[in-house]
ZALOBA-825622 format. One record per atom (N, C-alpha, C, O, CB): x, y, z; residue number from 1. Coordinates in steps of 0.02 Angstrom, whole numbers. Each point is the difference from the previous one (the first is absolute). Glycine has a CB too. Layout:
<nodes>
x,y,z,i
X,Y,Z,NUM
...
</nodes>
This chain:
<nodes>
x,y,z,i
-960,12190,-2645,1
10,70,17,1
64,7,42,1
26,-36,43,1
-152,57,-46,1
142,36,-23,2
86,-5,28,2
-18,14,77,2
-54,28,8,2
140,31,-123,2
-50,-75,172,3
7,38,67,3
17,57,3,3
29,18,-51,3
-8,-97,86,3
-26,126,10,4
26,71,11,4
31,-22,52,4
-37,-27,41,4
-42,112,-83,4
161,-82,63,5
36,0,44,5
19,51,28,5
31,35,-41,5
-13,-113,1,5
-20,111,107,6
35,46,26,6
49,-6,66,6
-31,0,53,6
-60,47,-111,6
153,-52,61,7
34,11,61,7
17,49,35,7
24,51,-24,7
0,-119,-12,7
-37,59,99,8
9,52,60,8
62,-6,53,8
8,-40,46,8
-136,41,-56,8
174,56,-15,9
80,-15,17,9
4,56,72,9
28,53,-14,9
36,-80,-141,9
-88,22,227,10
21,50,42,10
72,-1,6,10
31,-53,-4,10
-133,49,63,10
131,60,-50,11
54,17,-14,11
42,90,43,11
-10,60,-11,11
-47,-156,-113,11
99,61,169,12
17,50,44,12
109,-11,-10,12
36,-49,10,12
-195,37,98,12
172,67,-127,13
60,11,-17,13
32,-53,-36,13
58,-16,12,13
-60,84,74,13
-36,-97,-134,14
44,-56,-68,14
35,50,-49,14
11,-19,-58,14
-110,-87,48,14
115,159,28,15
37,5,-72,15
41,-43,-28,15
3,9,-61,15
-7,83,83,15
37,-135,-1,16
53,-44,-18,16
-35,-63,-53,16
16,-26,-53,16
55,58,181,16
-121,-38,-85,17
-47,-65,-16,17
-48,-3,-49,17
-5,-44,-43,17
17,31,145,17
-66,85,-90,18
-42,-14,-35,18
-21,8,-95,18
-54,-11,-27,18
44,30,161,18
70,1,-163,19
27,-12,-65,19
-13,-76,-22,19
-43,-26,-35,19
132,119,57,19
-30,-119,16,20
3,-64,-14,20
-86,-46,3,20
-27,-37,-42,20
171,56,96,20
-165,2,3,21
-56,-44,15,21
-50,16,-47,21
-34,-44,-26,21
57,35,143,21
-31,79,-133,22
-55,33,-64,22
34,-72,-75,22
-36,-45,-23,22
36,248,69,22
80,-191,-68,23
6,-5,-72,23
-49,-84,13,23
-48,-23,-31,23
198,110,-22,23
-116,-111,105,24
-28,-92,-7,24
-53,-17,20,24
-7,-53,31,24
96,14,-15,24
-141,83,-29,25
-76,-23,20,25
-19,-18,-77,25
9,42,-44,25
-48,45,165,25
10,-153,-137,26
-22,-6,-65,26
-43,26,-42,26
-57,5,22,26
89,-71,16,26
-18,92,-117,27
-49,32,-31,27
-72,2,8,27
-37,46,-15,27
116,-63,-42,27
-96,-46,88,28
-87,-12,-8,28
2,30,63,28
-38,-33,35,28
-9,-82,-108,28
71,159,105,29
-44,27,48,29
-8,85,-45,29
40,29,-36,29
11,-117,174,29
-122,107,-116,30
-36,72,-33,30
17,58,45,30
-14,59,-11,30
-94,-120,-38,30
141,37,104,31
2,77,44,31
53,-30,63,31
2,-53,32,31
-155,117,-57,31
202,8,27,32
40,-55,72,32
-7,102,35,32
6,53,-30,32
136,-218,-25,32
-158,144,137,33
-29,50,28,33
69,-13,64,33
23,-52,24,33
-187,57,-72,33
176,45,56,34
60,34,52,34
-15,34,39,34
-26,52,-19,34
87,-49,-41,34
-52,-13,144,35
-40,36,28,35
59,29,50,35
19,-42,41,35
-144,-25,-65,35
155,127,28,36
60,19,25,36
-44,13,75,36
-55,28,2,36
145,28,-123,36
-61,-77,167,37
-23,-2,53,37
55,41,58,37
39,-22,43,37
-111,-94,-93,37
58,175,32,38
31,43,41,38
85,14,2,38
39,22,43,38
-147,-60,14,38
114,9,-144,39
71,-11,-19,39
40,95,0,39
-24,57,-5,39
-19,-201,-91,39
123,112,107,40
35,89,20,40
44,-22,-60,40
46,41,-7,40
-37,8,166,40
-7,-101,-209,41
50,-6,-55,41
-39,12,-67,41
-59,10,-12,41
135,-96,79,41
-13,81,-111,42
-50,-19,-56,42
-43,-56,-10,42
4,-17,-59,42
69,71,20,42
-106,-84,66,43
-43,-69,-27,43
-45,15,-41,43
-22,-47,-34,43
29,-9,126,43
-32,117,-103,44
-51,35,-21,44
14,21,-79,44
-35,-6,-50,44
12,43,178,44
71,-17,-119,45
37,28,-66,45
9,-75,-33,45
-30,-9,-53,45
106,134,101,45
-53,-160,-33,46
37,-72,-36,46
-50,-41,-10,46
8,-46,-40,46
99,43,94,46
-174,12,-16,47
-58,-49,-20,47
-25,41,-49,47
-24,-31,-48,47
-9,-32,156,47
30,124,-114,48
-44,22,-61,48
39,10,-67,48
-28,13,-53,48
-47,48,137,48
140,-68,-77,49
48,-24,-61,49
21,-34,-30,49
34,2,-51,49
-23,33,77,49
-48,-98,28,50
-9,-73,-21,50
-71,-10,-30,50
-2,-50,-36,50
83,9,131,50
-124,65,-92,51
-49,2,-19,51
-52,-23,7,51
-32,-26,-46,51
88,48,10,51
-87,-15,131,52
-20,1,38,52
-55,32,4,52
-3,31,-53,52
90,-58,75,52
-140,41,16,53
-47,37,25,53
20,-8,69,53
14,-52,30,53
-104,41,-118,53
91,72,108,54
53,28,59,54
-50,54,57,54
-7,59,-14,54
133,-56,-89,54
-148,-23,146,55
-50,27,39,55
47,-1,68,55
48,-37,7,55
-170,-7,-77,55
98,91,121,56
37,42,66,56
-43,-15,59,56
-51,34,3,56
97,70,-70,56
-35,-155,123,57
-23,-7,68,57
28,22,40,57
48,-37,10,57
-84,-34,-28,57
37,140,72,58
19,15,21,58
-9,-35,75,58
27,40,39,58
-24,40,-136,58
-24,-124,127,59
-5,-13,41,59
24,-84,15,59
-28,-54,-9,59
-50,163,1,59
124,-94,28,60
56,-82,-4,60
-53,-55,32,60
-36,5,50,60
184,52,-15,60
-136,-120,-90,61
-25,-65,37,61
-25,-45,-77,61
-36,18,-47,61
-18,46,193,61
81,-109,-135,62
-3,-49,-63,62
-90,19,-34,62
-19,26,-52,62
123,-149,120,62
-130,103,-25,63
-70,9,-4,63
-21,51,-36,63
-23,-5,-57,63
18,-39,150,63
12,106,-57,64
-20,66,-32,64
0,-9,-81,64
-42,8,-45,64
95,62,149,64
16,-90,-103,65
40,1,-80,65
-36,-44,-33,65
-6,15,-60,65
125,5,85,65
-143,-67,-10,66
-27,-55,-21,66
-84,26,-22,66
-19,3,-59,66
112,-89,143,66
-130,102,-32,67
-64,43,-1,67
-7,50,-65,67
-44,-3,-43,67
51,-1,177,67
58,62,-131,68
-10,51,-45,68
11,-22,-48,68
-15,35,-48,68
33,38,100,68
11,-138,-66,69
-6,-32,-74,69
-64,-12,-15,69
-26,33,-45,69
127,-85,49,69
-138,4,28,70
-70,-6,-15,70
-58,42,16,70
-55,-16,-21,70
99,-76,25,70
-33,149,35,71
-40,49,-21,71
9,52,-69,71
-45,39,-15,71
35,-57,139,71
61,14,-155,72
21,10,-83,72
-12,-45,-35,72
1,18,-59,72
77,36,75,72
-90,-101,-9,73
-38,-50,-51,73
-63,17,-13,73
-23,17,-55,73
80,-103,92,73
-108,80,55,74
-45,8,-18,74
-47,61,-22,74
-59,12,15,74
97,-100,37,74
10,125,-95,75
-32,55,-37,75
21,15,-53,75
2,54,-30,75
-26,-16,109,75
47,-110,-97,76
3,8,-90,76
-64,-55,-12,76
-34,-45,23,76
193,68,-60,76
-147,15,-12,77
-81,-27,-50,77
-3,-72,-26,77
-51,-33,7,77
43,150,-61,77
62,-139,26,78
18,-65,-2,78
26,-39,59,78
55,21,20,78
-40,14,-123,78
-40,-88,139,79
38,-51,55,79
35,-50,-11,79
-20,-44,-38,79
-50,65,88,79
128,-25,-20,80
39,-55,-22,80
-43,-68,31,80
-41,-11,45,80
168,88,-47,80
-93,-111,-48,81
-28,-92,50,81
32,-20,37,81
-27,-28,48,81
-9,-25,-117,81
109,58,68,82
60,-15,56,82
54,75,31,82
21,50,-30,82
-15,-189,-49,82
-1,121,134,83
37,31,44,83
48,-19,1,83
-11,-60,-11,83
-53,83,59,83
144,-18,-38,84
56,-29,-2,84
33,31,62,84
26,48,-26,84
-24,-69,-101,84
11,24,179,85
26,43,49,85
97,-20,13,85
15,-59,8,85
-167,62,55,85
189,31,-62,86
86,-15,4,86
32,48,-13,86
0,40,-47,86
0,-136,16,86
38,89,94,87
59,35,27,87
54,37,-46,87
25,-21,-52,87
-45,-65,135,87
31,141,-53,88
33,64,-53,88
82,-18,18,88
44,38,-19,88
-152,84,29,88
124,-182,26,89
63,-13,22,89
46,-39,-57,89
60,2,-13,89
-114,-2,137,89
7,-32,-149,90
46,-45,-60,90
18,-58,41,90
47,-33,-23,90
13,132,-52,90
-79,-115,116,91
6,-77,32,91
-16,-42,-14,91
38,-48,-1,91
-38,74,57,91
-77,-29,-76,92
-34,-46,-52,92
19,2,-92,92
15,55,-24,92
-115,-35,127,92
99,-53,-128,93
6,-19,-60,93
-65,30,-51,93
-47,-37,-14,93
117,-70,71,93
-68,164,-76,94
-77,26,-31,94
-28,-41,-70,94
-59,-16,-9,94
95,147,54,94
14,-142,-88,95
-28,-52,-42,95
-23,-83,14,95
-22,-45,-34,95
90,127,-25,95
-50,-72,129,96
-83,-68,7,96
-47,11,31,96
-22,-29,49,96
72,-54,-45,96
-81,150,-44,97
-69,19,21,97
-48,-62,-58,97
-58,-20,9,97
89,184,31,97
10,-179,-87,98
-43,-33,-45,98
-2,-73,38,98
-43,-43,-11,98
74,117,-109,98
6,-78,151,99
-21,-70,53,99
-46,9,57,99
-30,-46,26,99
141,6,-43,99
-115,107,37,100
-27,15,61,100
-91,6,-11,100
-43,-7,43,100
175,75,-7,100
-138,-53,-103,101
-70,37,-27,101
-22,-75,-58,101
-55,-1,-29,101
98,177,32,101
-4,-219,-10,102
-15,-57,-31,102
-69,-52,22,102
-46,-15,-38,102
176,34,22,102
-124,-38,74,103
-57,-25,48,103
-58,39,1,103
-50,-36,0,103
129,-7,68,103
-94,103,-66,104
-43,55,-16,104
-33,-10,-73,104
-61,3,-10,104
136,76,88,104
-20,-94,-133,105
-40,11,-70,105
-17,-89,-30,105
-25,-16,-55,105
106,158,19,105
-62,-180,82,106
27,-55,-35,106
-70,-59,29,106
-38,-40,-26,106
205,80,25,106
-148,-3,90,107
-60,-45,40,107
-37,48,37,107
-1,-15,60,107
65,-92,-41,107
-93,157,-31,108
-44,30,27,108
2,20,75,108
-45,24,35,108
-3,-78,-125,108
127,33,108,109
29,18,65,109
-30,92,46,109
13,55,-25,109
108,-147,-47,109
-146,85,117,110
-2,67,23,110
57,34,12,110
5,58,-20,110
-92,-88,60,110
143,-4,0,111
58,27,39,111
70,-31,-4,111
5,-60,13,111
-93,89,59,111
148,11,-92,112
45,-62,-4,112
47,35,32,112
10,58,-17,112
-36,-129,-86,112
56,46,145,113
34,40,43,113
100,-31,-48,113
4,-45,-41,113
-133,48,198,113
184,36,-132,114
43,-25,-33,114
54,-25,80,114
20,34,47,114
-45,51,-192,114
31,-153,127,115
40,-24,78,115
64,20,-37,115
10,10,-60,115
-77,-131,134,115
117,126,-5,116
74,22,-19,116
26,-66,45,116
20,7,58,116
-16,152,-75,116
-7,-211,-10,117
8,-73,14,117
95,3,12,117
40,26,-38,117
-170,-86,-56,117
146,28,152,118
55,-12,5,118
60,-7,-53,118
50,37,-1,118
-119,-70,82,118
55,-22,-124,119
39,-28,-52,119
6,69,-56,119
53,8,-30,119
-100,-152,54,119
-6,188,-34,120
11,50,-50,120
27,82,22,120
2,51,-34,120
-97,-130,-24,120
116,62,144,121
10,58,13,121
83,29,20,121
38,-37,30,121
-170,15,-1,121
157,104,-55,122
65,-20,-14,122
29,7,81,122
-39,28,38,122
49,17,-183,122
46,-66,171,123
16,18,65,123
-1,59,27,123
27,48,-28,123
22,-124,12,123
-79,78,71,124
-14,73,23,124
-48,28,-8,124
-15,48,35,124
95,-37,-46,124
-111,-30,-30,125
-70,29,-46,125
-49,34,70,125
-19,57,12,125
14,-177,-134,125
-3,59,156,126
-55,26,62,126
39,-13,76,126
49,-36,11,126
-174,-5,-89,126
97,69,112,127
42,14,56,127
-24,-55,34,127
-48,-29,-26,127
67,153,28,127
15,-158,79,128
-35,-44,26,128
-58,11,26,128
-46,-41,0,128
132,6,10,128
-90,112,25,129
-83,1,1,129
-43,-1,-33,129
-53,-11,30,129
73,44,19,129
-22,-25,-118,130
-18,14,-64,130
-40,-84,2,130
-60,-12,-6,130
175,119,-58,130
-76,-142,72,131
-7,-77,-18,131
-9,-23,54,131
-11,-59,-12,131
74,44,-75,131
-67,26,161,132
-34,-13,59,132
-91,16,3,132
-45,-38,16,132
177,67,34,132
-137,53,-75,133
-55,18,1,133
-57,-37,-69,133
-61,10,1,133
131,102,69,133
-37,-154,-124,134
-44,23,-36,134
5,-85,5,134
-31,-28,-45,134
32,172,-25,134
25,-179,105,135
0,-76,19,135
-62,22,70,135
-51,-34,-4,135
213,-31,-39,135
-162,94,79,136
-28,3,52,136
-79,7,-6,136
-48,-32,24,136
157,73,14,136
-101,34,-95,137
-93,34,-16,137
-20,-68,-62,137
-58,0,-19,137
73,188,22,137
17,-226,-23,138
-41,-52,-30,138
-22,-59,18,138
-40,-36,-29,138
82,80,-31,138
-14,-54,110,139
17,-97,50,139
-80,31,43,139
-42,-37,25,139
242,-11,22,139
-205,139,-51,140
-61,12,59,140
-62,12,-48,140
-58,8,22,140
135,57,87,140
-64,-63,-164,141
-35,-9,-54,141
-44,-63,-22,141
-60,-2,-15,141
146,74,-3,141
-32,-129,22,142
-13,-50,-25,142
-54,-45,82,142
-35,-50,-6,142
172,64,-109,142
-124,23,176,143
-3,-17,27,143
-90,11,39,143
-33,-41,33,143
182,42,-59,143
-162,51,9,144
-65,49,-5,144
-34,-7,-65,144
-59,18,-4,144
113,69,77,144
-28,-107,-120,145
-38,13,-79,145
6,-58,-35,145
-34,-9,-50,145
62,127,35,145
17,-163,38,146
8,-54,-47,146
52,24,-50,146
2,-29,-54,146
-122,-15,68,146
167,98,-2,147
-9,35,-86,147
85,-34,-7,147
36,-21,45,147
-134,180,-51,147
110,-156,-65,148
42,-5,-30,148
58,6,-29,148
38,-36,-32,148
-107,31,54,148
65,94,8,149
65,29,-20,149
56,-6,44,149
3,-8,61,149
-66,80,-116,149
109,-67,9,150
75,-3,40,150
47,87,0,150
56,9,23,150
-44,-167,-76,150
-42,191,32,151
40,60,-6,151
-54,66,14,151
-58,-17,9,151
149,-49,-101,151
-80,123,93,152
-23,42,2,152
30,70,-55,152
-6,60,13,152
-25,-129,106,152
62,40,-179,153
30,14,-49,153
-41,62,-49,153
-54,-7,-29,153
107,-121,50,153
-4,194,-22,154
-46,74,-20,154
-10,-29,-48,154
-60,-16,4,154
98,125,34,154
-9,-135,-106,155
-10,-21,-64,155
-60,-53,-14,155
4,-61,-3,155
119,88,-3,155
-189,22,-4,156
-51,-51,0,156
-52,33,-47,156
17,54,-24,156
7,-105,147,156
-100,18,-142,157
-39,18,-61,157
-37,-27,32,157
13,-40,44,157
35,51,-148,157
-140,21,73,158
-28,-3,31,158
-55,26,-66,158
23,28,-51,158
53,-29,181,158
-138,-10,-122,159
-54,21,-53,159
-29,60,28,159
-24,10,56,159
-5,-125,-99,159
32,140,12,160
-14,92,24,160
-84,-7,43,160
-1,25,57,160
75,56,-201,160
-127,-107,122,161
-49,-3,43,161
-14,-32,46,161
-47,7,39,161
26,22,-104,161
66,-70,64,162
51,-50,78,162
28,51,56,162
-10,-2,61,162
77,-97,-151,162
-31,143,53,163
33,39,20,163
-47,57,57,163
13,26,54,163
65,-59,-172,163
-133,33,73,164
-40,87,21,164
-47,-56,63,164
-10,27,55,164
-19,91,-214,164
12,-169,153,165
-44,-51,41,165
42,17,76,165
-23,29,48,165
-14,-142,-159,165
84,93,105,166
46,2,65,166
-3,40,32,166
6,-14,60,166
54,-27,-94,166
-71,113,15,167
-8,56,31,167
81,14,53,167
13,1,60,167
-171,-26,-70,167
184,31,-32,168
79,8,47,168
-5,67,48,168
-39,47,-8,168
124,-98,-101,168
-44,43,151,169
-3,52,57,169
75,19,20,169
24,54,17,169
-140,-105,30,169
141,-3,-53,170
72,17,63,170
50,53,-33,170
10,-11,-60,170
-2,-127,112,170
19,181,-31,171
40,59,-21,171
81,2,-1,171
36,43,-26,171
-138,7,70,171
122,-125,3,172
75,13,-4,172
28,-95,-6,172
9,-25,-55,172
-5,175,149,172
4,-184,-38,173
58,-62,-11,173
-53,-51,-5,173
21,-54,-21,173
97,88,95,173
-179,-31,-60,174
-62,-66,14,174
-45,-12,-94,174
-44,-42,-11,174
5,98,189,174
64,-10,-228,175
-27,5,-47,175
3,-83,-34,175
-53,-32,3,175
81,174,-3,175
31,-172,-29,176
5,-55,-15,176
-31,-63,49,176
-21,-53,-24,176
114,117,-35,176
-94,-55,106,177
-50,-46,47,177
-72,-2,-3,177
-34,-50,-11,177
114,69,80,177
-102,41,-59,178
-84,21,8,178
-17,-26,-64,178
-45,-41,-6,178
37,157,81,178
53,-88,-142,179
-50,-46,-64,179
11,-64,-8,179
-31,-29,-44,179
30,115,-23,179
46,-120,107,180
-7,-78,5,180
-52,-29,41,180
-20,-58,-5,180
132,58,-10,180
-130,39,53,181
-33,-31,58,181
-75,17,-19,181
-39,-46,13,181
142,60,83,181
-134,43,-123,182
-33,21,-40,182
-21,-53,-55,182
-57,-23,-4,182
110,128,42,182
5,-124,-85,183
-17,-43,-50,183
-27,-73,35,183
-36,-37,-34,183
127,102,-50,183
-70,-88,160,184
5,-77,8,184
-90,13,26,184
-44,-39,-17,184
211,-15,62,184
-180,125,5,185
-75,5,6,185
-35,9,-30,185
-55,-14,25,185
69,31,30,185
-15,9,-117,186
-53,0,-47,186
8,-70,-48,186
-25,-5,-56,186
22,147,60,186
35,-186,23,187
17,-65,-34,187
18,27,-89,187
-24,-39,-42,187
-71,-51,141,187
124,138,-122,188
35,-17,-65,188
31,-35,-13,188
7,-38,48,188
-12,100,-58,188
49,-84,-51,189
16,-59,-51,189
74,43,29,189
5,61,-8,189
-114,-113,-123,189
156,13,160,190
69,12,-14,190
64,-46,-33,190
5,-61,-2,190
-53,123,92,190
84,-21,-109,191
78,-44,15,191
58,28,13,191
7,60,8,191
-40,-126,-74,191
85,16,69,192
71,54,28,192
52,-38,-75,192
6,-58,-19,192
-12,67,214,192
33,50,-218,193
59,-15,-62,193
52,-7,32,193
9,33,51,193
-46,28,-139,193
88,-111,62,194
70,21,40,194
54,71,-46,194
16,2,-60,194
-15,-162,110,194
12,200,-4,195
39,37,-33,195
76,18,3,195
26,-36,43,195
-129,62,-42,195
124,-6,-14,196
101,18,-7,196
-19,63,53,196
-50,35,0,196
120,-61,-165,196
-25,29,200,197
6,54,42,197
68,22,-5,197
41,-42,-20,197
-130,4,94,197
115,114,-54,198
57,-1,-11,198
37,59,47,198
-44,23,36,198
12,-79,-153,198
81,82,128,199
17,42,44,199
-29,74,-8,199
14,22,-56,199
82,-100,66,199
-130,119,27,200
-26,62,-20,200
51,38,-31,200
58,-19,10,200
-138,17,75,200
67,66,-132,201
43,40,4,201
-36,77,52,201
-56,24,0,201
114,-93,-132,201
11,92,175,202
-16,50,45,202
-20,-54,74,202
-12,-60,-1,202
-38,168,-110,202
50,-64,168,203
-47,-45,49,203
-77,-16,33,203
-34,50,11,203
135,-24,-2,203
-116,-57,-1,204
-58,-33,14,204
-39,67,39,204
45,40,15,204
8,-183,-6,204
-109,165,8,205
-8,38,40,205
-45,-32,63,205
3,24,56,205
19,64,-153,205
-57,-138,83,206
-22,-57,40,206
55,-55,42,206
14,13,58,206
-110,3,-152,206
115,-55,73,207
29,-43,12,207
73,23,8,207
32,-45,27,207
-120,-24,-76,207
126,124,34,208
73,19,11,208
-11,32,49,208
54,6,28,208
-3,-2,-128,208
-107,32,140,209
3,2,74,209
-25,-46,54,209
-37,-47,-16,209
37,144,-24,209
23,-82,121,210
-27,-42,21,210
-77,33,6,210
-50,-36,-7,210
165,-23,58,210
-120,130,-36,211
-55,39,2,211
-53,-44,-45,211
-48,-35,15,211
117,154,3,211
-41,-102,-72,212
-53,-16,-63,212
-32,-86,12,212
-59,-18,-1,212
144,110,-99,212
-37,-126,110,213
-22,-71,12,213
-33,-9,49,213
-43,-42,-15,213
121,8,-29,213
-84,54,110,214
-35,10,56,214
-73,20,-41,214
-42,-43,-12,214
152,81,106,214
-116,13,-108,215
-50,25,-21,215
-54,-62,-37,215
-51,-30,19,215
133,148,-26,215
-44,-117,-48,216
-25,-50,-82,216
-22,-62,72,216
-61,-5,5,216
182,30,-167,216
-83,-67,211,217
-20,-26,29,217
-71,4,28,217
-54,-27,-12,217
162,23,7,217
-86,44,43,218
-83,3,33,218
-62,14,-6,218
-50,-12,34,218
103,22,5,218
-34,35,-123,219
-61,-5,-36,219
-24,-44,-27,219
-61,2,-9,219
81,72,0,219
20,-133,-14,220
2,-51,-56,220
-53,-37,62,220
-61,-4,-7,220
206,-2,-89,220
-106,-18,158,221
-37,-24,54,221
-78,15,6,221
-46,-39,-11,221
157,50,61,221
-115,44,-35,222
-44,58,8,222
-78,-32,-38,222
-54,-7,28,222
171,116,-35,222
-101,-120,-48,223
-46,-6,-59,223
-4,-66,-23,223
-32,-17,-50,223
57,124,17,223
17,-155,82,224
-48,-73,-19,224
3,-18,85,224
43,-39,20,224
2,-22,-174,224
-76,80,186,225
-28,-15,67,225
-64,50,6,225
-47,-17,36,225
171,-21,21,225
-131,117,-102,226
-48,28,-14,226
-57,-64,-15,226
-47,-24,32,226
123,138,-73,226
-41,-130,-35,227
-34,-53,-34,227
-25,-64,25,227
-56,-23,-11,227
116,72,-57,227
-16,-77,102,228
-7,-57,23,228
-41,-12,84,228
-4,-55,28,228
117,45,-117,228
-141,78,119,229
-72,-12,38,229
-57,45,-26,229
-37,31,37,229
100,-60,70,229
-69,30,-190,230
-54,59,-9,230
-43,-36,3,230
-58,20,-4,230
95,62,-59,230
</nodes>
């Protein structure tokens, strides 16, 4: 039986980007979902011309965007089996979703997160805090959980009733953390892919401030010291 694939692209002022990132998502996915998150450009116009399913969060925070995707799922009649979640920036490489969702169909994988491994990433790609913080929330990871991962990388898949188990909550920079930390406590099946990373197009809205990085910090913090005396 074939899979039903759906990806969930939040997306706040990509016009530049999110064309590109729509054409190179691979055919076998059944639905790619856009979630303009309080965007003032066209991103909206260019995802649904790309040929997109294009939905409106008015209330800024990765999360939200992330949420109103899967509360639109869960009211279609058919459910997908995999979740694909990645960035409307074009940083990541969208045609290795078929690497990313491979472990999922191949080994019965719950979670595969996509690392943006040194050797595949282009210069500049991530900022030094970028690569301080996400060396930091995993060494405290590995350190509390035993766990495994080396990245905290948006480009990741996941089995949709994996997905709804987790019960996600967080609304803005702690989103990619909480479902790792989530996945290591309910002990699911993971892995990490290595992926190509590459320079965004437009700027970061996280990590190109210091605001934003402060923030993504202390939430990221926030939510494995939550975890790690529950």
């Amino acid at each position: 039986m074939k899979p039903i694939i759906k990806v969930i692209i939040p997306a706040y002022n990509e016009q530049d980007s999110i064309e590109n990132v729509i054409k190179d998502i691979p055919e076998i996915v059944d639905e790619i979902i856009v979630i303009s998150n309080n965007s003032t450009d066209a991103t909206e116009i260019n995802a649904k011309n790309a040929g997109a399913t294009v939905l409106s969060e008015n209330k800024k925070g990765y999360g939200y965007a992330c949420l109103k995707g899967m509360d639109y799922i869960s009211k279609q009649k058919t459910k997908p089996s995999i979740i694909v979640f990645l960035d409307g920036d074009y940083s990541d490489y969208p045609e290795q979703l078929t690497e990313i969702i491979a472990p999922i169909l191949q080994d019965n994988i719950n979670f595969v997160v996509g690392a943006r491994v040194k050797e595949l990433r282009e210069n500049g790609s991530m900022t030094p805090q970028q690569v301080f913080g996400n060396w930091l929330a995993t060494k405290l990871m590995k350190l509390f959980f035993n766990a495994k991962f080396s990245d905290l990388g948006p480009f990741r898949a996941i089995k949709y009733n994996e997905l709804l188990a987790l019960k996600m909550q967080d609304k803005t920079y702690g989103w990619t953390v909480e479902m790792q930390l989530k996945v290591l406590k309910q002990k699911m099946s993971y892995v990490e892919i290595p992926v190509k990373y590459r320079n965004r197009i437009g700027v970061s809205k996280v990590s190109g401030t210091v605001k934003g990085s402060i923030f993504a910090g202390i939430k990221i913090l926030g939510w494995i010291f939550k975890y790690s005396f529950k």
